[in-house]
Backbone as XML, in Angstrom:
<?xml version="1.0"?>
<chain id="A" units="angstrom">
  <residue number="1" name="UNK">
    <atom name="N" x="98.189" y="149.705" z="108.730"/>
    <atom name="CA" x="99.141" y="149.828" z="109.820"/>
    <atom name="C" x="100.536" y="149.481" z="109.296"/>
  </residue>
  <residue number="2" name="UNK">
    <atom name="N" x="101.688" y="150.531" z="109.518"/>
    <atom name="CA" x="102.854" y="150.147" z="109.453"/>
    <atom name="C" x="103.340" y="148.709" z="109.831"/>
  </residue>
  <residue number="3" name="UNK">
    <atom name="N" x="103.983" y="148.311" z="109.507"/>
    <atom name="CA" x="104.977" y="146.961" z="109.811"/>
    <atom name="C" x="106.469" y="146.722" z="109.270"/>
  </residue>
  <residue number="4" name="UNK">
    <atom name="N" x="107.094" y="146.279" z="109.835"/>
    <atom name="CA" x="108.414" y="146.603" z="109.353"/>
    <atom name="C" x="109.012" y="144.704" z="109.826"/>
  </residue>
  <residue number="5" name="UNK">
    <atom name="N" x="109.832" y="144.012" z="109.031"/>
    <atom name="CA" x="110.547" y="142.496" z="109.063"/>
    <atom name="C" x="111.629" y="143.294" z="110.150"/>
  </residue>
  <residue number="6" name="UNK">
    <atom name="N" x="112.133" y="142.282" z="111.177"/>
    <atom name="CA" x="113.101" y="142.252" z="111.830"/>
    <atom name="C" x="113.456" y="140.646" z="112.446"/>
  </residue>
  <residue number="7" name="UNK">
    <atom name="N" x="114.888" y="140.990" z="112.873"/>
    <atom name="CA" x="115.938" y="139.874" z="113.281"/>
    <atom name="C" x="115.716" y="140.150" z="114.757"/>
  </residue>
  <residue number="8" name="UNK">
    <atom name="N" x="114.822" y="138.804" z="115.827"/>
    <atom name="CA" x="114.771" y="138.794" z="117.300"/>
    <atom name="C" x="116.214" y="138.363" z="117.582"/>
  </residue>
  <residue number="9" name="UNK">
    <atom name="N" x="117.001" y="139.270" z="118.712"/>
    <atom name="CA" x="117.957" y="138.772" z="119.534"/>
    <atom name="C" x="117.694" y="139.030" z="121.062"/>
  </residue>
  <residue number="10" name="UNK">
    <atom name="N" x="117.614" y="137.623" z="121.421"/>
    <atom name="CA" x="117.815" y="137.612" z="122.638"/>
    <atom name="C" x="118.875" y="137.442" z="123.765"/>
  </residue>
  <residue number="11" name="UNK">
    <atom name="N" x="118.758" y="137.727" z="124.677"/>
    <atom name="CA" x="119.817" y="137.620" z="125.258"/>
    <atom name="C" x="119.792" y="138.563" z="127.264"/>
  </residue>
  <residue number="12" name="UNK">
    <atom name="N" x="120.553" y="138.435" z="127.945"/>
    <atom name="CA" x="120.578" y="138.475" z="129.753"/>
    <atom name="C" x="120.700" y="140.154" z="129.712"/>
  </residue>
  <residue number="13" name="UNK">
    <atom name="N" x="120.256" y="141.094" z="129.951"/>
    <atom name="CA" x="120.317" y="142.403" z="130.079"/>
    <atom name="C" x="121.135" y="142.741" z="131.336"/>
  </residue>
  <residue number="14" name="UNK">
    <atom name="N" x="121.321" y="144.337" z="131.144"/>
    <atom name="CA" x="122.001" y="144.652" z="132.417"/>
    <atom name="C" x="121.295" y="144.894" z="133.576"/>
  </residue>
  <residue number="15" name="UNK">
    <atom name="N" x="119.867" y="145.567" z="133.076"/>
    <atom name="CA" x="119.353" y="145.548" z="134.188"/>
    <atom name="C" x="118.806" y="144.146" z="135.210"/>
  </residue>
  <residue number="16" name="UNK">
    <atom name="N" x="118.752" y="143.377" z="134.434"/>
    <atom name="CA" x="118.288" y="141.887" z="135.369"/>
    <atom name="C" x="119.486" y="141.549" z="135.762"/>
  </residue>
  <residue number="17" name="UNK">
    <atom name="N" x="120.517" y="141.691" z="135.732"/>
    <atom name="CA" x="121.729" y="141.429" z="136.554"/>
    <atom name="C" x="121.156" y="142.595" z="137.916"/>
  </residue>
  <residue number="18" name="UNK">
    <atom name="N" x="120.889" y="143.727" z="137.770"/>
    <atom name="CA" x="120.967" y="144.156" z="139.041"/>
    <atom name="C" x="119.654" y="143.972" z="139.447"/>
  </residue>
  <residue number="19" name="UNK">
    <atom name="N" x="118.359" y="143.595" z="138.763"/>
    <atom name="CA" x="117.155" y="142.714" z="138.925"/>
    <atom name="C" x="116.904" y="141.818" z="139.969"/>
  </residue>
  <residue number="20" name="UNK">
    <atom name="N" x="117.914" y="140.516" z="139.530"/>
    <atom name="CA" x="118.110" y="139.417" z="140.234"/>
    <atom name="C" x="118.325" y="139.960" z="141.983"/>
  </residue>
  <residue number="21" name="UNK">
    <atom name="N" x="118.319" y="141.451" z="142.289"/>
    <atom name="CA" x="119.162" y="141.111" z="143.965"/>
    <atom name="C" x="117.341" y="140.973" z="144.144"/>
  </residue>
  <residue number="22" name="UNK">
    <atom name="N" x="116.366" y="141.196" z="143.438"/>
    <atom name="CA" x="115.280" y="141.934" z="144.381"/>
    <atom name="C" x="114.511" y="140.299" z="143.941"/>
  </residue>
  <residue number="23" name="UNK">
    <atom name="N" x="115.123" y="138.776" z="143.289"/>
    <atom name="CA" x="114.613" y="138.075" z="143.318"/>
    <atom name="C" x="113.754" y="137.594" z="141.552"/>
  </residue>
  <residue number="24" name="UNK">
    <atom name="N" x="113.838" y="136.378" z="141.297"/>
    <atom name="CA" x="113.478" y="136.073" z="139.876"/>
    <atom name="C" x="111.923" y="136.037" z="139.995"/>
  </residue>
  <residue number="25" name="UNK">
    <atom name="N" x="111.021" y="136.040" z="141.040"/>
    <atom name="CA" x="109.898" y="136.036" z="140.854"/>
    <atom name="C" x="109.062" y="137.221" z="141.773"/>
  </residue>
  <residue number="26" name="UNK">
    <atom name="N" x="110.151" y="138.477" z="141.888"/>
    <atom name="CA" x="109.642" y="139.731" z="142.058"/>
    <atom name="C" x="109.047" y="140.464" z="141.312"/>
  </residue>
  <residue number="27" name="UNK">
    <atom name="N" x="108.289" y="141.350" z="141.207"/>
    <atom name="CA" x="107.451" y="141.957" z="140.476"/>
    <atom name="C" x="108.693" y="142.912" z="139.650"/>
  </residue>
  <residue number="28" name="UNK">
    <atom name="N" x="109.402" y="143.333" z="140.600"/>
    <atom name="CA" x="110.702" y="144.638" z="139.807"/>
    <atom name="C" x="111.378" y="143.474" z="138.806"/>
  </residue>
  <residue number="29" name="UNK">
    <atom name="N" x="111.762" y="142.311" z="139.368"/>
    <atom name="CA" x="112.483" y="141.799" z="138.194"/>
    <atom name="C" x="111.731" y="141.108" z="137.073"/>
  </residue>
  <residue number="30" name="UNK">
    <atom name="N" x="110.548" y="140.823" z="136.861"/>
    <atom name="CA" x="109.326" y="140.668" z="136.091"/>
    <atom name="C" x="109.313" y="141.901" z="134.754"/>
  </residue>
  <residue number="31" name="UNK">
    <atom name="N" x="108.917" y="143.285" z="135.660"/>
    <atom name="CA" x="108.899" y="144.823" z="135.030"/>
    <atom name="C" x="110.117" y="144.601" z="134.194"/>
  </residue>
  <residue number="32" name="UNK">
    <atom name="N" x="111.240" y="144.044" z="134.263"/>
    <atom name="CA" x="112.546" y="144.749" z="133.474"/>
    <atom name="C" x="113.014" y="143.823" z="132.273"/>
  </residue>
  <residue number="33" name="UNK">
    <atom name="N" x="111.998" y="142.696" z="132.367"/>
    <atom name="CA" x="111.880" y="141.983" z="131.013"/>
    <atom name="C" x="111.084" y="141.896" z="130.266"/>
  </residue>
  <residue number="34" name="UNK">
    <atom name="N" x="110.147" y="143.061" z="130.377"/>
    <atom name="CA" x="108.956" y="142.938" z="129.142"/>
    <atom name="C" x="109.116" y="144.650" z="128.493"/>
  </residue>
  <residue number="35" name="UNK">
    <atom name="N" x="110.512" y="144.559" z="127.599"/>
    <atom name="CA" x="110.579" y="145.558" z="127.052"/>
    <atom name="C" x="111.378" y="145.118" z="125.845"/>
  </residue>
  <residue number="36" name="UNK">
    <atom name="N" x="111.322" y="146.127" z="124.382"/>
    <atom name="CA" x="112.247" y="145.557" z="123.291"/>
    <atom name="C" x="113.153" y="146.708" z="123.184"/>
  </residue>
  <residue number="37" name="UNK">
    <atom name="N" x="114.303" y="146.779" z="122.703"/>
    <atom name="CA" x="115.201" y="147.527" z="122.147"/>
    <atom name="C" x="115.525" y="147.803" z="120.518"/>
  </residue>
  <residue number="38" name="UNK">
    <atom name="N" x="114.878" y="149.345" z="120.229"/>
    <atom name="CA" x="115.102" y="148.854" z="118.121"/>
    <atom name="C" x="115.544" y="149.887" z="118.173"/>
  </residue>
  <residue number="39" name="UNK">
    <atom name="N" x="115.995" y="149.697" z="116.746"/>
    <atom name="CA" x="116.778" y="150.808" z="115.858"/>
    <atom name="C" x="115.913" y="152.274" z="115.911"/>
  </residue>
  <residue number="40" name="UNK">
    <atom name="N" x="116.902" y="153.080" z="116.056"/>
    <atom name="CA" x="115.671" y="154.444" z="116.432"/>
    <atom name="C" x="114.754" y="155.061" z="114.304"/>
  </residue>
  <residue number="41" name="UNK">
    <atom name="N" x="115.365" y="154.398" z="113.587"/>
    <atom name="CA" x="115.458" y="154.560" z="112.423"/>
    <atom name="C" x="113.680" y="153.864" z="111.869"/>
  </residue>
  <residue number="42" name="UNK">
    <atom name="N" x="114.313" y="152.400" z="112.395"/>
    <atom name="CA" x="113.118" y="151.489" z="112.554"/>
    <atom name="C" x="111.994" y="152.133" z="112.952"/>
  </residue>
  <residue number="43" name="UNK">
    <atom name="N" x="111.797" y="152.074" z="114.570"/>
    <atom name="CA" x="111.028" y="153.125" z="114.791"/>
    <atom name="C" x="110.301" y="154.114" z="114.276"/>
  </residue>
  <residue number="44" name="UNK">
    <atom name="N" x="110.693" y="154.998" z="113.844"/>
    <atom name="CA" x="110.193" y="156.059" z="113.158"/>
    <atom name="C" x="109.344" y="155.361" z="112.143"/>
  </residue>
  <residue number="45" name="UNK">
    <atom name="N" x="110.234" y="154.454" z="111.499"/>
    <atom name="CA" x="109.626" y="153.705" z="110.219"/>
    <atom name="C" x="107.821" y="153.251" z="110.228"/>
  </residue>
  <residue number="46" name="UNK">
    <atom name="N" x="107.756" y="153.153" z="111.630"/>
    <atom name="CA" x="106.351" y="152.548" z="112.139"/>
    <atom name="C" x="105.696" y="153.219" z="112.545"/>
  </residue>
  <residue number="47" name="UNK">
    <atom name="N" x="106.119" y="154.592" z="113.030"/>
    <atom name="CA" x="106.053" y="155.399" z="113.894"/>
    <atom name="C" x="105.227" y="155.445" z="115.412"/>
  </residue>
  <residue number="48" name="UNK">
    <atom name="N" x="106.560" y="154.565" z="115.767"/>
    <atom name="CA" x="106.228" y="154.871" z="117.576"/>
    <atom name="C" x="107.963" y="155.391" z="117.902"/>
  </residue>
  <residue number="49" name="UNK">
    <atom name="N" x="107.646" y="155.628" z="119.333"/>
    <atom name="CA" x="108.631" y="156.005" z="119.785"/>
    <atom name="C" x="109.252" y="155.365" z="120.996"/>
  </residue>
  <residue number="50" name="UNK">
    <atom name="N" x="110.390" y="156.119" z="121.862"/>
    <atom name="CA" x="110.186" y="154.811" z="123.254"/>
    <atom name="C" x="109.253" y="155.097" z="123.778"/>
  </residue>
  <residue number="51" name="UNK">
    <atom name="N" x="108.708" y="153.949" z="125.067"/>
    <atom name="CA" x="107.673" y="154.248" z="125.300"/>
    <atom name="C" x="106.008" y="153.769" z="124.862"/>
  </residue>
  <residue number="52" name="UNK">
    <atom name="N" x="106.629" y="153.419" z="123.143"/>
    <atom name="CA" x="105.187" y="152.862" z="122.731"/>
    <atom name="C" x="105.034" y="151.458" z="122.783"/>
  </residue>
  <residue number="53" name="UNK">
    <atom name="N" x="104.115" y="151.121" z="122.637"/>
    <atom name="CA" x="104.060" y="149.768" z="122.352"/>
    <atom name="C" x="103.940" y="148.798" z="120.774"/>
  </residue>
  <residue number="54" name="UNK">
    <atom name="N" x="104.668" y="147.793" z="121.285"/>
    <atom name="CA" x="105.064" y="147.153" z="119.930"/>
    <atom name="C" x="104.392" y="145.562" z="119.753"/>
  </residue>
  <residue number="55" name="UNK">
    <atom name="N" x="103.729" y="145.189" z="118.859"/>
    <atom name="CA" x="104.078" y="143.968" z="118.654"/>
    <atom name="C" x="104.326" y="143.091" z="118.249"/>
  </residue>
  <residue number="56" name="UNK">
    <atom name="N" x="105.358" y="141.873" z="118.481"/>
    <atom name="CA" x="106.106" y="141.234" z="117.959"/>
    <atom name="C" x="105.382" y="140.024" z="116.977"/>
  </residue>
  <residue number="57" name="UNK">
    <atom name="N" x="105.334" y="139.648" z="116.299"/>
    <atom name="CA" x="104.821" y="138.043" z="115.497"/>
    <atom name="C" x="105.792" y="137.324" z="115.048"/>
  </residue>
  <residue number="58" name="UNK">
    <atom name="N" x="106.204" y="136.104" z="115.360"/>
    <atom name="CA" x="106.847" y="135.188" z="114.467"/>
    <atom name="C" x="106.131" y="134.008" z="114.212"/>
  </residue>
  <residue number="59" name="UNK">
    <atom name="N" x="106.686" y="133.299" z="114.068"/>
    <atom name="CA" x="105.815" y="132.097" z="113.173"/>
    <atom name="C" x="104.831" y="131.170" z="114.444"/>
  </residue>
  <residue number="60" name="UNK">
    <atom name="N" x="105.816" y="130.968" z="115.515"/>
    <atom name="CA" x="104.955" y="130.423" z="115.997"/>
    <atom name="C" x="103.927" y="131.374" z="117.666"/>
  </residue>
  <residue number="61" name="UNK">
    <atom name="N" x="104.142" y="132.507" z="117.442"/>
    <atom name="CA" x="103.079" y="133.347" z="118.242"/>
    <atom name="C" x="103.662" y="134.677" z="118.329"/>
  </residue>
  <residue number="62" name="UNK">
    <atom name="N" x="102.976" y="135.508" z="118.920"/>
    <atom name="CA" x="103.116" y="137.265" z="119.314"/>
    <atom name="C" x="103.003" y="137.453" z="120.556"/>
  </residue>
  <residue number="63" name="UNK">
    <atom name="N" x="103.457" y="138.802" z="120.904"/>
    <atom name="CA" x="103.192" y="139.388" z="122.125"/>
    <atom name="C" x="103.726" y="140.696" z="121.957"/>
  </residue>
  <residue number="64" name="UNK">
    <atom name="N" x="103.306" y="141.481" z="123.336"/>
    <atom name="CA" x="103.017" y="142.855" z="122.540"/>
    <atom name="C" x="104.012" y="143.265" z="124.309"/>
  </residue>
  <residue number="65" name="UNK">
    <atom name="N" x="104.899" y="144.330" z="123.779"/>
    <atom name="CA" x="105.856" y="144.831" z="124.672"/>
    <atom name="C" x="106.478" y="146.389" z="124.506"/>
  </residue>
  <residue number="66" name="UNK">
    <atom name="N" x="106.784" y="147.098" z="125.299"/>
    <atom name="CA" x="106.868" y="148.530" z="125.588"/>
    <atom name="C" x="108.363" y="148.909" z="125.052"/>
  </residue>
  <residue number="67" name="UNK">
    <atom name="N" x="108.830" y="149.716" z="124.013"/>
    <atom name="CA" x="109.856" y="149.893" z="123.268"/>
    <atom name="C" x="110.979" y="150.911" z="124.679"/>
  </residue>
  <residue number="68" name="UNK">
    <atom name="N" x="112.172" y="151.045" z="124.136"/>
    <atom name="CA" x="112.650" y="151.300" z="125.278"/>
    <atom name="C" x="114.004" y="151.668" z="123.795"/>
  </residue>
  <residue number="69" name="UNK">
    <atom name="N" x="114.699" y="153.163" z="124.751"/>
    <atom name="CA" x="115.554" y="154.116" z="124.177"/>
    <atom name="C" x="116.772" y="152.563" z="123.906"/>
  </residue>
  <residue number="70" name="UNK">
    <atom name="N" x="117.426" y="152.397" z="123.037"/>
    <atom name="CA" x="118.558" y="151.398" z="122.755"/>
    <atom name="C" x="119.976" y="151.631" z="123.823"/>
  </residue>
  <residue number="71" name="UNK">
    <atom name="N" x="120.407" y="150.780" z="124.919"/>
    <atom name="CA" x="121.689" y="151.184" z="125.731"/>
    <atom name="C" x="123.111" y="151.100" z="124.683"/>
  </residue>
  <residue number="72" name="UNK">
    <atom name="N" x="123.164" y="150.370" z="123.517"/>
    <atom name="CA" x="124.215" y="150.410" z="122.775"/>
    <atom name="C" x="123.340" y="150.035" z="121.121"/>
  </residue>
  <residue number="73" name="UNK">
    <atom name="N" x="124.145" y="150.703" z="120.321"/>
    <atom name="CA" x="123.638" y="150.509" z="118.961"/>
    <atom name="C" x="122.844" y="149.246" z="118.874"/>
  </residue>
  <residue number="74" name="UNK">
    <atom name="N" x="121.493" y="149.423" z="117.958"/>
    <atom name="CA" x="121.341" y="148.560" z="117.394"/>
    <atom name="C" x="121.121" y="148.472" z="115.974"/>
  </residue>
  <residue number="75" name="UNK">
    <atom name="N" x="121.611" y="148.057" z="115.299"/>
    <atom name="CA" x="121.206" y="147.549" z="113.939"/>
    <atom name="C" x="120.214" y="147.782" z="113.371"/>
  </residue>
  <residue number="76" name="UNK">
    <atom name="N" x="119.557" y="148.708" z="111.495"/>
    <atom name="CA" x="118.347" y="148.652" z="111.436"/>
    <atom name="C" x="118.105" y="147.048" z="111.182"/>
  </residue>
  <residue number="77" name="UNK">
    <atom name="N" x="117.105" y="146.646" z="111.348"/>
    <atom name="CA" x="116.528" y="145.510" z="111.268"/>
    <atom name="C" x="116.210" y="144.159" z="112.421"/>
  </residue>
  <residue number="78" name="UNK">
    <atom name="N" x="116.808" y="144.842" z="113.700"/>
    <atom name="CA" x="117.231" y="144.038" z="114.520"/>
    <atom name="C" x="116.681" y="144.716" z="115.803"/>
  </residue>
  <residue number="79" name="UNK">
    <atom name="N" x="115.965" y="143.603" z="116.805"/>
    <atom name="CA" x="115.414" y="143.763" z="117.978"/>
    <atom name="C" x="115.274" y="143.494" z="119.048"/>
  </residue>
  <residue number="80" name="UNK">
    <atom name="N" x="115.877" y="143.732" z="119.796"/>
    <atom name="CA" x="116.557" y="142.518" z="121.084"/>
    <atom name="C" x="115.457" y="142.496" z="122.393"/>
  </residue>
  <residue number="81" name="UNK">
    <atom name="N" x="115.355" y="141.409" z="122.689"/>
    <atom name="CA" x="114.556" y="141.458" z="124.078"/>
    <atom name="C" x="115.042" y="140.859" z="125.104"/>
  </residue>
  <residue number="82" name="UNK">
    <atom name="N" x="115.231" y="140.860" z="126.007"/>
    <atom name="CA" x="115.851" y="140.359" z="127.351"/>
    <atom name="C" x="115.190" y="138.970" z="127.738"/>
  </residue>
  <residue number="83" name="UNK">
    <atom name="N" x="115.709" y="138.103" z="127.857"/>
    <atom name="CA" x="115.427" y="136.585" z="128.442"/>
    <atom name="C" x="114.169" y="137.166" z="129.541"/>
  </residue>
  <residue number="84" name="UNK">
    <atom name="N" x="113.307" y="135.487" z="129.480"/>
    <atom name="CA" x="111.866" y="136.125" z="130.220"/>
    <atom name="C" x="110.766" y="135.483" z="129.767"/>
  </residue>
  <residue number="85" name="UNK">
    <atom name="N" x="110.103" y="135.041" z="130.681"/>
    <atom name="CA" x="109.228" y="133.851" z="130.612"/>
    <atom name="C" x="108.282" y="134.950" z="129.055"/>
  </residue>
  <residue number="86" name="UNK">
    <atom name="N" x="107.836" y="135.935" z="128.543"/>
    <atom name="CA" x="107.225" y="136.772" z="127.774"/>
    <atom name="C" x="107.933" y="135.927" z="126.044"/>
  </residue>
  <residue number="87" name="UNK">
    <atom name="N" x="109.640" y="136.374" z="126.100"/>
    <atom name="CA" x="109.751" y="136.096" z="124.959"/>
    <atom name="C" x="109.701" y="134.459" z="124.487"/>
  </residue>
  <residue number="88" name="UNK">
    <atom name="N" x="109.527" y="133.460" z="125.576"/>
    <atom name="CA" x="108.909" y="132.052" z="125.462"/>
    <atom name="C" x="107.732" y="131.761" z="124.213"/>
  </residue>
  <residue number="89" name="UNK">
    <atom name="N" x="107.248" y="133.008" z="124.219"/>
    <atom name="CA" x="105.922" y="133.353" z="123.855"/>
    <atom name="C" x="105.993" y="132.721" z="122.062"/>
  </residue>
  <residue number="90" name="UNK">
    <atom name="N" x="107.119" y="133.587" z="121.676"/>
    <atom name="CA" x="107.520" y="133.640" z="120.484"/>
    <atom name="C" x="108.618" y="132.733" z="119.766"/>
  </residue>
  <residue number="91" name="UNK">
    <atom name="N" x="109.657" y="132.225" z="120.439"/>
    <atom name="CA" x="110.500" y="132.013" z="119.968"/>
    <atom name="C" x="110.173" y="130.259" z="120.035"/>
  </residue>
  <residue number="92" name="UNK">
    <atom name="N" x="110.664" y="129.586" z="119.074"/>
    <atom name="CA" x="110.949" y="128.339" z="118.416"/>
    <atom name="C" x="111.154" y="127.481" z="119.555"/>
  </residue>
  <residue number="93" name="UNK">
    <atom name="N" x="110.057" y="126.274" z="120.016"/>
    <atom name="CA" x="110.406" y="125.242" z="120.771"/>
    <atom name="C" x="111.630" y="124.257" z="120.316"/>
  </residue>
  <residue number="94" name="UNK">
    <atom name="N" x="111.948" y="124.175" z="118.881"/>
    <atom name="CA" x="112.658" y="123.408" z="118.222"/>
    <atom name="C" x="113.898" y="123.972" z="119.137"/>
  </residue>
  <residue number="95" name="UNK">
    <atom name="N" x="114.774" y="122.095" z="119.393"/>
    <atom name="CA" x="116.102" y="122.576" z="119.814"/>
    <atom name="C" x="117.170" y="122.125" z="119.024"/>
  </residue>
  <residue number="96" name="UNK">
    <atom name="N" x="116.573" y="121.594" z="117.555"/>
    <atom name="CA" x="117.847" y="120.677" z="116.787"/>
    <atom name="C" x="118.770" y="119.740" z="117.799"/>
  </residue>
  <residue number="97" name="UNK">
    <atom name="N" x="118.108" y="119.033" z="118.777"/>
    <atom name="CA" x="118.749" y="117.873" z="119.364"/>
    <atom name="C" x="119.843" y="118.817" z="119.999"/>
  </residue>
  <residue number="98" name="UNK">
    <atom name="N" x="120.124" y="119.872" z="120.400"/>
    <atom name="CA" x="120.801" y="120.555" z="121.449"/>
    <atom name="C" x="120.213" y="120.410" z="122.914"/>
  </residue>
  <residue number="99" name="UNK">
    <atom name="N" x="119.093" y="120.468" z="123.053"/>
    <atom name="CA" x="117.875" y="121.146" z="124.296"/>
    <atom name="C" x="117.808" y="122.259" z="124.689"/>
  </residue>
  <residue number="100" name="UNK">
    <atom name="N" x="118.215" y="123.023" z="123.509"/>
    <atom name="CA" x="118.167" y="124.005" z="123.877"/>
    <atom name="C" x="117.629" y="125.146" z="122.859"/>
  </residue>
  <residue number="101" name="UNK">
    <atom name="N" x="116.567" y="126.118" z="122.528"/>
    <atom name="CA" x="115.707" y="126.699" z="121.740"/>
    <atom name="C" x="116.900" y="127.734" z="120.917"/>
  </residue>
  <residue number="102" name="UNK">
    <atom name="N" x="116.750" y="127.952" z="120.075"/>
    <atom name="CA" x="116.931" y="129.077" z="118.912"/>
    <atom name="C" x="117.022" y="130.195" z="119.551"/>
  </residue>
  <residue number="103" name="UNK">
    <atom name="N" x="117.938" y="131.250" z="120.139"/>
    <atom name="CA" x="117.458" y="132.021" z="120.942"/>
    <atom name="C" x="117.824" y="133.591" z="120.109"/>
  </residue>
  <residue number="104" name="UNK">
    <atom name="N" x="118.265" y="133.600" z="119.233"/>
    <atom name="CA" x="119.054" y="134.659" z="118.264"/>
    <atom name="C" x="118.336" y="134.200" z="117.099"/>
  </residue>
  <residue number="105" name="UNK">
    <atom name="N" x="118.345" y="135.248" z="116.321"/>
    <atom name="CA" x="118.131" y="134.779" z="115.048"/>
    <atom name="C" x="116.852" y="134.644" z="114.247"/>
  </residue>
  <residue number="106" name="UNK">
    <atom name="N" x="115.913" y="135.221" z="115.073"/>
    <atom name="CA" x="114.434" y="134.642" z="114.687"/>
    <atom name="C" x="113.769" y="135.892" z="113.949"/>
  </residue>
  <residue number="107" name="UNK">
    <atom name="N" x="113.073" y="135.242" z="113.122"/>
    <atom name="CA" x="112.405" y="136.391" z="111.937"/>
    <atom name="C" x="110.969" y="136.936" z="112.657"/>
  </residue>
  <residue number="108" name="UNK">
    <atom name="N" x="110.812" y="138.290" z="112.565"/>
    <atom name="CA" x="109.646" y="138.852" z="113.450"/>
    <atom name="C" x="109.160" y="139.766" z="112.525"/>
  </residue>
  <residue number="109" name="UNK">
    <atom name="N" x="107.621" y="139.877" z="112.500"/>
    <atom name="CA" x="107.029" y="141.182" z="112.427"/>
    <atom name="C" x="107.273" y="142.088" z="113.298"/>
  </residue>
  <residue number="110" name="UNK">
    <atom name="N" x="107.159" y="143.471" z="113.154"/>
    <atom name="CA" x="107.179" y="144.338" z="114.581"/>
    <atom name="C" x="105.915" y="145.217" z="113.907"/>
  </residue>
  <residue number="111" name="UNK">
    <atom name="N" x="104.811" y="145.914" z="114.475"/>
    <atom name="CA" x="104.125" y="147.087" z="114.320"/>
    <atom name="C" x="103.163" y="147.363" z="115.377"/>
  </residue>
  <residue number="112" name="UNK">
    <atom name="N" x="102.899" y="148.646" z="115.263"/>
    <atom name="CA" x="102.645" y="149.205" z="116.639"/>
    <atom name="C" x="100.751" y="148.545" z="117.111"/>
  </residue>
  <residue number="113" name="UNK">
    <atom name="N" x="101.049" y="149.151" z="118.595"/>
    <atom name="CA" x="100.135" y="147.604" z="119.469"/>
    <atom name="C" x="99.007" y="149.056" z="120.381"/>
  </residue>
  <residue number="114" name="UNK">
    <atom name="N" x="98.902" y="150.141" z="119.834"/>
    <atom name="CA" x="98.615" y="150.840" z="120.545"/>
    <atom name="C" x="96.954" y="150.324" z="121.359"/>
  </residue>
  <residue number="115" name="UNK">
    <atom name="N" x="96.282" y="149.577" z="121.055"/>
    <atom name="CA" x="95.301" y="149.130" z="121.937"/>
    <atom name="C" x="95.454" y="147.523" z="122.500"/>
  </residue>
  <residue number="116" name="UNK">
    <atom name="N" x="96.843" y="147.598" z="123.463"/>
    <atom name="CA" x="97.098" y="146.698" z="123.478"/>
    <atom name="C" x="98.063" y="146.985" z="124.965"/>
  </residue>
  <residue number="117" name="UNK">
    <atom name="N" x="98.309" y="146.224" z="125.904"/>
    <atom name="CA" x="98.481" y="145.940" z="127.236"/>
    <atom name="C" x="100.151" y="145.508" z="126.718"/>
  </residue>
  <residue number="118" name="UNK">
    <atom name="N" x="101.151" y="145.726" z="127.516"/>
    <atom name="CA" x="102.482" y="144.858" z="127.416"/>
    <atom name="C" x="102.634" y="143.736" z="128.652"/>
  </residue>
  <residue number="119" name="UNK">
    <atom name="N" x="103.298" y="142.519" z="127.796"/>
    <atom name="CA" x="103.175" y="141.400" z="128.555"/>
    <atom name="C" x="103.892" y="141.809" z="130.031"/>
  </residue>
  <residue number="120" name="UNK">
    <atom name="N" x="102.724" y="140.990" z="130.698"/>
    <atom name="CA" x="103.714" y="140.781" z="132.327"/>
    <atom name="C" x="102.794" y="142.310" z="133.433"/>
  </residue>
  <residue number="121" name="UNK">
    <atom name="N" x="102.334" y="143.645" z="132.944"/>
    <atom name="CA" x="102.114" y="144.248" z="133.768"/>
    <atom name="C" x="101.024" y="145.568" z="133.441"/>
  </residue>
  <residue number="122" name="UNK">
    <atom name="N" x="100.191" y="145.777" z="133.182"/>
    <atom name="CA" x="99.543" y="147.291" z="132.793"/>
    <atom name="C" x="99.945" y="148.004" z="132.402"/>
  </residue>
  <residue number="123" name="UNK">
    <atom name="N" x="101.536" y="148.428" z="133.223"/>
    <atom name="CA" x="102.344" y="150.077" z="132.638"/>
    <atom name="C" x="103.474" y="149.374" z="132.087"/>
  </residue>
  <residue number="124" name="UNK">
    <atom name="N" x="103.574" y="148.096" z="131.248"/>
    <atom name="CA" x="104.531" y="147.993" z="130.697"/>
    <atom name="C" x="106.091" y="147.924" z="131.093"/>
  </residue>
  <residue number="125" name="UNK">
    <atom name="N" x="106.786" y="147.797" z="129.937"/>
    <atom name="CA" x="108.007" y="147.337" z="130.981"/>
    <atom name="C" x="109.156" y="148.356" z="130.745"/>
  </residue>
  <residue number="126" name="UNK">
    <atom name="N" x="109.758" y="148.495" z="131.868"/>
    <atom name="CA" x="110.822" y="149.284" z="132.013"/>
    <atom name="C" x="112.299" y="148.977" z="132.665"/>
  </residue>
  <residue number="127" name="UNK">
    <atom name="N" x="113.190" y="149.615" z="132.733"/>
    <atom name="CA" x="114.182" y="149.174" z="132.518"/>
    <atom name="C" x="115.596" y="149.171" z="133.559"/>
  </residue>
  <residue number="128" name="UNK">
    <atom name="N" x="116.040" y="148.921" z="134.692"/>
    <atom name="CA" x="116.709" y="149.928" z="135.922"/>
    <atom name="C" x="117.925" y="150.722" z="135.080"/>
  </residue>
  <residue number="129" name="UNK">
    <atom name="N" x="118.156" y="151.649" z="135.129"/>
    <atom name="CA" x="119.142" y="152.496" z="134.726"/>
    <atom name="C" x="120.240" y="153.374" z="135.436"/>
  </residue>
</chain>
């Protein structure tokens, strides 16, 4: 199976800004954070497309999430996921005496998850546009 190293960035999407009217523990605003954003280059590299499913590993766990067309460039090597109880999953409890987790920056496997469910819902996650 393909696999390809990438850089996790996280960070507040646009669609959970317009998410938030329908509520943080609605099912619509749930759906719009279990998706990743990669390089369409990347991609290929593994070969899935949007739409497929991906999944993530870093050091301290995985989870497996539904790829989604990029809204502004991204970088080869680099994979952004939207804040969300999902990317908890993965990313570094360590807060270096901040209290606050690593939220950029984190080293990931990515390769494709095709017998595999995306966190949070059956049909995976999607995105309001």
């Amino acid at each position: 199976m393909k696999r390809i190293k990438a850089v996790l960035i996280t960070g507040r999407s646009y669609s959970q800004g317009m998410g938030i009217e329908f509520g943080k523990l609605s099912q619509q605003y749930r759906r719009i954070m279990n998706y990743c954003e990669m390089n369409e280059e990347d991609m290929k590299e593994i070969g899935v497309t949007a739409g497929s499913l991906v999944k993530l590993k870093s050091r301290r766990g995985e989870l497996v999430l539904k790829t989604a067309r990029p809204l502004q460039e991204v970088p080869r090597g680099v994979v952004f996921v939207p804040y969300g109880p999902w990317i908890n999953k993965i990313i570094d409890e360590e807060t270096h005496s901040t209290g606050m987790p690593s939220l950029k920056g984190i080293e990931v496997e990515i390769e494709p998850a095709e017998e595999h469910r995306a966190e949070g819902r059956e049909e995976g996650g999607e995105r309001l546009e």
